[in-house]
C-alpha positions as CSV (number, residue, x, y, z in Angstrom):
1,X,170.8,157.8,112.5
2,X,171.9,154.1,111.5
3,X,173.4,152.3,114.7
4,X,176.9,151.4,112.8
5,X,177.5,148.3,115.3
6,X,174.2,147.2,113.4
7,X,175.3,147.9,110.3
8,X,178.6,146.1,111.1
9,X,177.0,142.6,111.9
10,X,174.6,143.1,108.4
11,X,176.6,140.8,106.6
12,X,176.7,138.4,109.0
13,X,173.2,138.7,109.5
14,X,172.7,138.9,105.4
15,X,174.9,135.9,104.8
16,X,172.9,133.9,107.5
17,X,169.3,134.6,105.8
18,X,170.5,133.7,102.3
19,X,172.3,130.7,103.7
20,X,169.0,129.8,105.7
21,X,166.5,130.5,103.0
22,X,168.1,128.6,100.6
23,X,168.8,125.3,103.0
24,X,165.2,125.2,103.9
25,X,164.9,124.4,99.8
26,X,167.8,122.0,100.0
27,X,166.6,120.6,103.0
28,X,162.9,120.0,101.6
29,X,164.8,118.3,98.1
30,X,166.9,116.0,100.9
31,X,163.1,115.2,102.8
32,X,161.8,114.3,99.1
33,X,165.2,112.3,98.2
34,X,165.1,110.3,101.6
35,X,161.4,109.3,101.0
36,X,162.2,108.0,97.3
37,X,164.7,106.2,98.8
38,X,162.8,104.8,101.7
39,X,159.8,104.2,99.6
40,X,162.4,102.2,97.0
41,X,164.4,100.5,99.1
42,X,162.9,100.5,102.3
43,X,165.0,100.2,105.5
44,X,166.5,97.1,105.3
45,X,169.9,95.0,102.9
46,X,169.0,97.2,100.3
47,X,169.0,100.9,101.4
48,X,172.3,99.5,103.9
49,X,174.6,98.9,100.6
50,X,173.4,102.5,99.1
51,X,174.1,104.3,102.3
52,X,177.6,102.5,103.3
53,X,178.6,103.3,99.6
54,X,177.4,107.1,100.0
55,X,178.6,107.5,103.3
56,X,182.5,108.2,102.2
57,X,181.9,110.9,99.6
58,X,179.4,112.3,101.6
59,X,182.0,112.5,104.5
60,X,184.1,114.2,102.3
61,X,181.0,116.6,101.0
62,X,180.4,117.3,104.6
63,X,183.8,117.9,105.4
64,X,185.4,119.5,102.4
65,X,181.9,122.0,101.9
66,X,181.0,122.6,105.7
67,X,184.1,122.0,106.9
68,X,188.5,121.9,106.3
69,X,188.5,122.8,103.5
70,X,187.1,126.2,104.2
71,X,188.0,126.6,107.5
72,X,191.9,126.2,106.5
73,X,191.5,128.4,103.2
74,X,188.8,130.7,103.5
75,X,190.2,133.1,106.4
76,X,193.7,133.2,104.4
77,X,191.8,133.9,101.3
78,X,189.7,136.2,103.2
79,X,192.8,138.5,104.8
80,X,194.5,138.5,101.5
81,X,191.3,140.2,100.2
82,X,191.1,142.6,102.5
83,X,195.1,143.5,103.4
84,X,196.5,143.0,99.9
85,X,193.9,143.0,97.0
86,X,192.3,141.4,94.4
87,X,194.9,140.3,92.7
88,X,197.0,138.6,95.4
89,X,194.3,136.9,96.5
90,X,193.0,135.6,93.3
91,X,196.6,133.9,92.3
92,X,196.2,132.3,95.9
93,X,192.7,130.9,95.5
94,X,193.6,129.7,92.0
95,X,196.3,127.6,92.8
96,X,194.5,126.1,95.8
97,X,191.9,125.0,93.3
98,X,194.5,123.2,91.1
99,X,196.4,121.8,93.3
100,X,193.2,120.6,95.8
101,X,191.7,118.9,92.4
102,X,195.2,117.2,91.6
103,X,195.0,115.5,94.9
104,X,191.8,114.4,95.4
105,X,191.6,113.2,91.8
106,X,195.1,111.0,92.8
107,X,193.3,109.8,96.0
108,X,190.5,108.7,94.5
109,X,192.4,106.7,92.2
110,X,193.9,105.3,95.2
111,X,190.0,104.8,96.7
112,X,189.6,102.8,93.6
113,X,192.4,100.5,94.0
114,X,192.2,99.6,97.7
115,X,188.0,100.0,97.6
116,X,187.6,96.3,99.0
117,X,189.9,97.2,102.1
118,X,188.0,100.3,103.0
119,X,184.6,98.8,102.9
120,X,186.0,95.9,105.3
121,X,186.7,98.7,107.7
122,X,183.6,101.0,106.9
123,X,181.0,97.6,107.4
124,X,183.0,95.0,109.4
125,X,179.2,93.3,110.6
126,X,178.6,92.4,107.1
127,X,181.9,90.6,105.9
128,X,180.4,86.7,106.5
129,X,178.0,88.3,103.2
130,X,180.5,88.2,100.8
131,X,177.9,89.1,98.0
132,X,176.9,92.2,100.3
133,X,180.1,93.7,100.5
134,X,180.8,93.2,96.5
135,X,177.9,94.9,95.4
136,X,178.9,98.0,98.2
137,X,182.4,98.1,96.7
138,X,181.2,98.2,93.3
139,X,178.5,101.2,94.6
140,X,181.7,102.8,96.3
141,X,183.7,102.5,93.3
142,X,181.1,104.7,91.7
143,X,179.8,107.3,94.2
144,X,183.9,107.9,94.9
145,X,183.7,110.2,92.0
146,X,181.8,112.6,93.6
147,X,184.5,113.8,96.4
148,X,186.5,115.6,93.9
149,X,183.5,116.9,92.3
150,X,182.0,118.3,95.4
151,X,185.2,119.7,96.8
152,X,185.5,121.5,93.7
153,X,182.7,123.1,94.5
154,X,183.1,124.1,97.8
155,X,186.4,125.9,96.9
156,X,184.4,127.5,94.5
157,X,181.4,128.4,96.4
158,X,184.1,130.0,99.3
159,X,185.1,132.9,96.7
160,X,181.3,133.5,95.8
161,X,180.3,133.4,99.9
162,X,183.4,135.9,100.1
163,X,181.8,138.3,98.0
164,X,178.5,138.2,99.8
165,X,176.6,135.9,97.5
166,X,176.0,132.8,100.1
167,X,172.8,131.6,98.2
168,X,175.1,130.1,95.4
169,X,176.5,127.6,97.6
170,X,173.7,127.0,99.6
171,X,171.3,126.0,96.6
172,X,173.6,123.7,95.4
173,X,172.8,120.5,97.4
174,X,169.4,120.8,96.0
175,X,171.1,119.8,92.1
176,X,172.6,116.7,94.2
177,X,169.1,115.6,95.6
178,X,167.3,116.1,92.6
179,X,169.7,114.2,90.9
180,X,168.8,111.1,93.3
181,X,165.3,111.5,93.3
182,X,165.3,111.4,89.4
183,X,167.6,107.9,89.8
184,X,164.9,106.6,92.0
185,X,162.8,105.9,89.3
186,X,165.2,103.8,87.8
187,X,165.2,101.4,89.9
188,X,164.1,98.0,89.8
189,X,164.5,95.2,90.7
190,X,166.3,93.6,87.1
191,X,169.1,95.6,88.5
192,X,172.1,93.5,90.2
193,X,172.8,96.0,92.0
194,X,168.6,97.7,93.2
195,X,170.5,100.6,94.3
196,X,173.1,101.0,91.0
197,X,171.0,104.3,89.5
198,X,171.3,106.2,93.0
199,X,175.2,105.9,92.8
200,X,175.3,106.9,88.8
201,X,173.2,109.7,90.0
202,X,175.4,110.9,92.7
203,X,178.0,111.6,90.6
204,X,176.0,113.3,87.7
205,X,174.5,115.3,90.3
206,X,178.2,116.4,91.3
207,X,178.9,117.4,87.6
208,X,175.6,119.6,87.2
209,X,176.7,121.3,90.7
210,X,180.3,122.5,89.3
211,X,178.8,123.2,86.2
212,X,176.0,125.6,88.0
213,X,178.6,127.2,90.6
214,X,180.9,127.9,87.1
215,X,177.8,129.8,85.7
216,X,177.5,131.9,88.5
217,X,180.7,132.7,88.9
218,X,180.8,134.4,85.3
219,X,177.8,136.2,85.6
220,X,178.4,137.9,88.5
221,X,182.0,139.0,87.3
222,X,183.4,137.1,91.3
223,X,187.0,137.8,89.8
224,X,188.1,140.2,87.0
225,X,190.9,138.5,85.5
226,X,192.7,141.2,83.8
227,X,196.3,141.7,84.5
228,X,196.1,138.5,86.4
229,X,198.5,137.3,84.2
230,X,201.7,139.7,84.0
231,X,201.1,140.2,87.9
232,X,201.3,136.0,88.1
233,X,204.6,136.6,87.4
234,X,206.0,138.8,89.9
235,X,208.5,137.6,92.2
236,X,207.5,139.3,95.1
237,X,203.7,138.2,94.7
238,X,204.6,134.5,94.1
239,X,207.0,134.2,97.3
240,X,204.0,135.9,98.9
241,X,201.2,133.0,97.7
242,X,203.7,130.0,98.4
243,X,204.0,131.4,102.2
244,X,200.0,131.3,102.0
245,X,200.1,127.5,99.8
246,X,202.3,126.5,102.9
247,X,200.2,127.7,105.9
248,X,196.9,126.7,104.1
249,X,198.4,123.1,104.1
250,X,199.5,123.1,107.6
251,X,196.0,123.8,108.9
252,X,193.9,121.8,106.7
253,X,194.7,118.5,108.6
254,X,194.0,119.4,111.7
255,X,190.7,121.6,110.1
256,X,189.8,118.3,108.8
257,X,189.2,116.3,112.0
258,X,188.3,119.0,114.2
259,X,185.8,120.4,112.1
260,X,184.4,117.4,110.9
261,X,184.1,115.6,114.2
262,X,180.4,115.5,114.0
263,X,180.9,113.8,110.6
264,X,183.2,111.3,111.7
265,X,181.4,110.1,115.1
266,X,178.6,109.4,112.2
267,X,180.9,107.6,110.4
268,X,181.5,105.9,113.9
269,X,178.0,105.1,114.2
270,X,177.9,103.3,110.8
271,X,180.8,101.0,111.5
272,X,179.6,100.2,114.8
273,X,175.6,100.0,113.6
274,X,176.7,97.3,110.8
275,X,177.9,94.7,114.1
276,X,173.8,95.2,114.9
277,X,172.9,93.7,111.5
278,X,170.8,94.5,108.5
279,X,168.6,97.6,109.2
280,X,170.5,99.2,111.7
281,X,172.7,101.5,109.7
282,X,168.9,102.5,108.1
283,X,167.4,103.0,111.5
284,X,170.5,105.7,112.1
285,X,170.8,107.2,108.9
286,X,166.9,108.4,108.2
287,X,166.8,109.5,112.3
288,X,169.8,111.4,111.7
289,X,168.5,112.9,108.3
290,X,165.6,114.5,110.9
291,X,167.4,115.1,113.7
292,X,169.9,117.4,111.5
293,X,167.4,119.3,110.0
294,X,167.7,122.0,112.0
295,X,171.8,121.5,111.5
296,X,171.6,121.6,108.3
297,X,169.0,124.9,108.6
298,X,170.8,126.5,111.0
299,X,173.6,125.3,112.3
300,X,175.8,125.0,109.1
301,X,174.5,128.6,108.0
302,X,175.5,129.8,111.4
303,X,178.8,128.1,110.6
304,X,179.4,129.1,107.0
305,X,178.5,133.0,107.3
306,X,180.5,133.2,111.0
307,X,183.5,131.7,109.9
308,X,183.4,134.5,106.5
309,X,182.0,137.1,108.7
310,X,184.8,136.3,112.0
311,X,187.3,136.0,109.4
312,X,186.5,139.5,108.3
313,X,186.4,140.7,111.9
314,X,190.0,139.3,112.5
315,X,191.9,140.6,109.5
316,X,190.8,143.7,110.3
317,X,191.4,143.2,114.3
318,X,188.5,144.2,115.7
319,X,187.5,142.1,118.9
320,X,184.6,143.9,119.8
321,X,183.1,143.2,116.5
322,X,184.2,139.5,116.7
323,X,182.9,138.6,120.0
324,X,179.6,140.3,119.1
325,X,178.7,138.3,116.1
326,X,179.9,135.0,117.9
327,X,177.0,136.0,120.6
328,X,174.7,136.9,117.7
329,X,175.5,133.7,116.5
330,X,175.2,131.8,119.9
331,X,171.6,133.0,120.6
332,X,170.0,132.6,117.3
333,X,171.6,128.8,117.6
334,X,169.4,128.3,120.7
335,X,166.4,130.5,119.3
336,X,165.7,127.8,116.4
337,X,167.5,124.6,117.7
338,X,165.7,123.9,121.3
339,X,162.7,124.2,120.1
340,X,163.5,121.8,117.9
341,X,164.5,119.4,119.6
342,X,161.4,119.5,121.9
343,X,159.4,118.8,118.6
344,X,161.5,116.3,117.8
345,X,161.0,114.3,121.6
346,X,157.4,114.9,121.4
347,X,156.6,114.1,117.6
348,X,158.9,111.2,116.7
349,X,156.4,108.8,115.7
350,X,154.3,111.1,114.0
351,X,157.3,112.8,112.3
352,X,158.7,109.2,111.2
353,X,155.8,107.8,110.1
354,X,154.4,110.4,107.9
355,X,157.8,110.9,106.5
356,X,158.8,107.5,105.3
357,X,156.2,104.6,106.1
358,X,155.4,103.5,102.8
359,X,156.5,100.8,100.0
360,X,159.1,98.9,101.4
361,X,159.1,101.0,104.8
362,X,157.3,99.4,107.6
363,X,155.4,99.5,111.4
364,X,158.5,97.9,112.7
365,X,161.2,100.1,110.9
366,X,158.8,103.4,111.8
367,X,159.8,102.1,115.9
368,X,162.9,101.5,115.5
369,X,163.7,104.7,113.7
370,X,162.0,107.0,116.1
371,X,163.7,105.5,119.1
372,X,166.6,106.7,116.9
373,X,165.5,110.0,117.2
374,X,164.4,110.7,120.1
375,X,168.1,109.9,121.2
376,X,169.7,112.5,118.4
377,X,166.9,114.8,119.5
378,X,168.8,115.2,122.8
379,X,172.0,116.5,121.4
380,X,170.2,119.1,118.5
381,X,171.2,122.2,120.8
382,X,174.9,120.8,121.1
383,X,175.1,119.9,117.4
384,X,173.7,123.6,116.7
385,X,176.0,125.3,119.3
386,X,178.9,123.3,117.8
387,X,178.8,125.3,114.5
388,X,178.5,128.4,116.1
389,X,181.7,127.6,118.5
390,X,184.1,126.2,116.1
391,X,184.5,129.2,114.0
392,X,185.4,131.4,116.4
393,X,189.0,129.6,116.5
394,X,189.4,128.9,112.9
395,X,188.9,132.2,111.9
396,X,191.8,132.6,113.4
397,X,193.8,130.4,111.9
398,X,193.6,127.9,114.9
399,X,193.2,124.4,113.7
400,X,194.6,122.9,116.1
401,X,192.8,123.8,119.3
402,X,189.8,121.9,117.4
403,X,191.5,118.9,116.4
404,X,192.6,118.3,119.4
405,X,188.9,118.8,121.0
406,X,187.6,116.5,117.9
407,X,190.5,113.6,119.1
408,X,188.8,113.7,122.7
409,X,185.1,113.9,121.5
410,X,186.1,110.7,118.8
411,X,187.7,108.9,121.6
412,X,184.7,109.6,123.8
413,X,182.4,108.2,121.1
414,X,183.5,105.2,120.8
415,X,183.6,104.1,124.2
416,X,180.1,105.5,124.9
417,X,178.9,103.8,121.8
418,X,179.9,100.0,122.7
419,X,178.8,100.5,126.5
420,X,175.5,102.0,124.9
421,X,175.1,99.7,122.0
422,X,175.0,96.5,124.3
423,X,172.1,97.4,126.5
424,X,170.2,99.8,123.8
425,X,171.6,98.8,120.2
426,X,171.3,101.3,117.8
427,X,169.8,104.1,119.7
428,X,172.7,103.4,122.1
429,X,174.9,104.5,119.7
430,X,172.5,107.4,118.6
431,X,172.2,108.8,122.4
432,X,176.2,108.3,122.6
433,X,176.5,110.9,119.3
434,X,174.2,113.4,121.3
435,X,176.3,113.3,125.1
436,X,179.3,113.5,122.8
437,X,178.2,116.7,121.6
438,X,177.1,118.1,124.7
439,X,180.7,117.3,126.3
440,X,182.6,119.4,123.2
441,X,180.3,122.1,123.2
442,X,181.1,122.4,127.1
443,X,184.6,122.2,126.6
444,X,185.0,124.6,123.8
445,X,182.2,127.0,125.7
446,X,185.1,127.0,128.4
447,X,187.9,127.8,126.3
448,X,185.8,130.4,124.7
449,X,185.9,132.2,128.2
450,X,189.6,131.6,129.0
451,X,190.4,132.9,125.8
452,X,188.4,135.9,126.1
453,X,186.3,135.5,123.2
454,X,183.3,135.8,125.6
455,X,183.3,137.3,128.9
456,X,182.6,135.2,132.0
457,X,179.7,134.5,133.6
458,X,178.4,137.9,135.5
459,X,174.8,138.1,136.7
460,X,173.5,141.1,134.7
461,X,170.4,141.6,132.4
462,X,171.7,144.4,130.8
463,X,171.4,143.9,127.2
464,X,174.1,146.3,126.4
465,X,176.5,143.6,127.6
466,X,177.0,141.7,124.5
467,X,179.6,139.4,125.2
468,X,178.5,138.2,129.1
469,X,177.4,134.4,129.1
470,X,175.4,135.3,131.4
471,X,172.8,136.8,129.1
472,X,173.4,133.8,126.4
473,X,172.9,131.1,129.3
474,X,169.5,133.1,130.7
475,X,168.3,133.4,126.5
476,X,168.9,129.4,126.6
477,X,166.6,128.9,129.6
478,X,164.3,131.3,128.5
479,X,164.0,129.3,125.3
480,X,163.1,126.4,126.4
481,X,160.4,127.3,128.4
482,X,158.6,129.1,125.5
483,X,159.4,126.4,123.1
484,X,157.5,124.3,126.4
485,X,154.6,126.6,125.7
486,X,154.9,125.8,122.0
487,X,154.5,122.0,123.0
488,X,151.5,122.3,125.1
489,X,149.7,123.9,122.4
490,X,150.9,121.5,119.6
491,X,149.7,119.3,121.8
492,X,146.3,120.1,122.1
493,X,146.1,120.5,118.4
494,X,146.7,117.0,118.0
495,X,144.5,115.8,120.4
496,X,141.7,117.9,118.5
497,X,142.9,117.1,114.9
498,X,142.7,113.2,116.4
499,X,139.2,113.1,117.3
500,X,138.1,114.9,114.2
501,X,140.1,112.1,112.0
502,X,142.4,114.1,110.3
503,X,144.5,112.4,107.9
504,X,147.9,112.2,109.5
505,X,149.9,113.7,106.9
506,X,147.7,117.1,106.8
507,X,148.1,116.4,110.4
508,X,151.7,116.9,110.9
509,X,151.7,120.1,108.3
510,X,149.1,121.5,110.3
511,X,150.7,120.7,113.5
512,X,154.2,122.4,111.9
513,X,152.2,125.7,110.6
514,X,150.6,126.0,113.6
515,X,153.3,125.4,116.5
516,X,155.6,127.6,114.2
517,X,153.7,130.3,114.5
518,X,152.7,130.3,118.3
519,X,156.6,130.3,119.0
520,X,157.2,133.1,116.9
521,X,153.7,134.8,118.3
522,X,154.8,133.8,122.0
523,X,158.2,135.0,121.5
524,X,157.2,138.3,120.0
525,X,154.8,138.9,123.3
526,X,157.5,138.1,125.4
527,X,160.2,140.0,123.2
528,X,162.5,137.2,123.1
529,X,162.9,137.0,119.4
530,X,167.3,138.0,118.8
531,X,166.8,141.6,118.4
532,X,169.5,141.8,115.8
533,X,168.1,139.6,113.7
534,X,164.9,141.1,114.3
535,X,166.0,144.3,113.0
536,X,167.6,143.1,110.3
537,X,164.2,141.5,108.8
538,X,162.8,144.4,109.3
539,X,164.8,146.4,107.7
540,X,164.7,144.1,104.6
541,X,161.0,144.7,104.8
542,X,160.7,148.5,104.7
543,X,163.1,148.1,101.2
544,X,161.3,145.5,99.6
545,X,158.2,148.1,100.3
């Protein structure tokens, strides 16, 4: 007989292994894109313009797709699904979508009229260069584009992740990279702008996702639209859907900064990194592409599935369920993200130098972007843990209780940063990013417990006990010393790959495989592998046979 708790979590569970799968790709495109780049421009004048004029619709990617704009629409949407039908909920989720792309496409009209003001605040070390900041705000101009265009599709891609189909979404970053690694080879240096074919592709890369997204939608029938019409016209439905309009507005501002905090203490970073001179903001931004690997992996298809999944859970009021999956959530967070952090203290060098030294990428820059990363390396759990704790309020509809946390975590940022950034420059500001994180995920690891999302702290090892932090805070320590076990041996690998000369690069994929697979192998033997995700694998095993 089927354990129906199990069967309860398998969408979470599902949700989280499509979202997964399907990052690892996008992830790999991104690790091709950054090393076109690199290899291009290097890590100097020339890759700083690119990434100051990428940075603001990539904050608004990162906040619009992984962030407010789902967290303030998608549990609405999601109840109205559930409680009052198709219909209801597709009026709702069809005016969001207008009126979202009315806005954004005003405000970047806006963008494009005061450009010159917010590159002054987005690079204030580089304003004595006034050819520097022309060529970012003509860049800017450009890559603006994109944040309707990706927002768009993160709208979009919420109805698709509603209806169980989280690959869609997740495969479209991958368009957006290839996109850039095709403009890559445009450039040269006859350009007046070296970086100009990276921003034109940015925004075609943006028009191929919504494109893609649209495709899917209408082959997998998301909505059927008949009777939509004479039904849009119901009194009763429309006072219904402007309630919805009203409350979905309310929360997206405070959505916004609380669940893009991470975002915007890395928009922080950039400001403050541009005081440090040319190279700096370079250093940050290809140690932070690394460091939020497993982020990216894991932590935003944590966040993506719980929020549908916890949004699910609440509509239909069912606590137990809710504060299970938020556990589930919790421990596969720390399964995948300590150990990758470990990696990440050990390897830097390695990691950095196989990655991007080459063309324009040099010794120095390899040293100065692994210091980098070594200091993001040290917040990876928080970042991870983040993802996993946000959710659990938003699906709620509680946008404020993050906001508010975000406020104090920005606030703490900034001071950390300048005290950091004096005696340790850009890795100051890189180690003030991961203490930052550590002190939200504390604070909302509390008001988890006050709440009652999770139970207290009560010495027990029985795993029957779901919810006890207990068990959650014993699976963290238990981590870490296998993923400890996982270093030793990496280690020895690479002493013995080293004195048989192995070419670095096999080196590192070798080194990868092979500690991979002895943390899996030691976790297995010591049966600390998340049992639900376990069993979920293994049932998708015995179907595919």
């Amino acid at each position: 007989m089927r354990n129906p708790e199990k069967n309860k979590s398998s969408f979470f569970l599902r949700g989280f292994t499509q979202s997964a799968f399907l990052t690892v790709v996008s992830r790999i495109s991104g690790f091709v894109r950054d090393i076109f780049i690199a290899g291009y421009l290097g890590a100097g004048i020339f890759s700083d313009i690119f990434l100051i004029a990428f940075k603001l619709p990539n904050l608004f990617r990162r906040i619009t797709a992984e962030g407010a704009l789902t967290s303030a629409f998608l549990p609405i949407y999601s109840k109205l699904l559930i409680q009052n039908g198709e219909v209801l909920a597709f009026i709702y989720f069809k005016k969001v979508l207008y009126r979202v792309v009315f806005s954004l496409f005003i405000l970047m009209i806006i963008f494009q009229i005061i450009m010159p003001f917010i590159i002054y605040f987005l690079a204030p070390g580089f304003l004595n260069n006034e050819d520097v900041i022309n060529q970012i705000t003509t860049l800017s101009r450009i890559t603006i584009i994109f944040m309707p265009l990706i927002s768009i599709v993160a709208i979009l891609g919420v109805a698709t992740n509603v209806s169980g189909k989280f690959w869609i979404l997740a495969f479209t970053p991958t368009i957006l990279n290839s996109s850039i690694i095709l403009g890559c080879f445009f450039i040269n240096d006859y350009w007046t702008i070296k970086s100009l074919p990276l921003a034109i592709a940015t925004v075609f890369g943006g028009l191929l996702q919504i494109i893609f997204i649209l495709i899917m939608i209408k082959k997998f029938m998301i909505f059927n639209p008949k009777n939509f019409k004479k039904n849009n016209k119901n009194s009763n439905i429309n006072s219904q859907v402007q309630f919805q309009l009203s409350q979905t507005w309310k929360k997206f501002l405070p959505a916004a900064f609380g669940g893009g905090i991470l975002q915007i203490n890395l928009l922080v970073d950039t400001i403050l990194a541009s005081l440090l001179g040319f190279g700096s903001i370079s250093f940050l931004y290809f140690a932070d592409r690394i460091a939020q690997l497993p982020l990216g992996i894991i932590g935003i298809a944590l966040g993506t599935t719980l929020l549908t999944s916890l949004s699910k859970s609440n509509a239909i009021k069912d606590a137990n369920q809710f504060s299970k999956e938020l556990i589930i959530s919790l421990k596969i967070g720390l399964f995948f993200s300590i150990p990758a952090a470990l990696v990440f203290i050990n390897f830097s060098d390695l990691l950095i130098k196989v990655l991007f030294e080459r063309g324009e990428f040099t010794f120095q820059e390899t040293i100065q972007t692994s210091d980098a990363l070594l200091a993001y390396a040290l917040g990876v759990p928080a970042f991870i843990m983040l993802k996993s704790c946000q959710p659990a309020f938003l699906a709620e509809g509680n946008t404020k209780t993050p906001m508010f946390i975000g406020f104090i975590l920005l606030t703490l940022n900034i001071i950390l940063s300048f005290s950091l950034m004096i005696f340790l420059k850009h890795v100051g500001i890189a180690l003030a990013t991961s203490i930052v994180s550590w002190i939200g995920t504390i604070i909302y690891m509390t008001l988890l417990i006050k709440t009652g999302k999770i139970t207290k702290p009560k010495f027990s090892f029985k795993e029957e006990e779901d919810s006890n932090l207990f068990l959650v805070i014993f699976y963290g320590l238990k981590t870490t010393l296998i993923s400890c076990l996982m270093i030793l041996s990496m280690k020895l690998g690479q002493h013995i790959l080293e004195i048989n000369n192995f070419n670095e690069i096999f080196a590192l994929i070798i080194l990868c495989i092979f500690g991979f697979f002895m943390y899996i192998l030691i976790s297995k033997i010591f049966r600390h592998f998340p049992q639900e995700l376990d069993h979920f694998i293994s049932l998708k095993f015995k179907k595919a046979k």
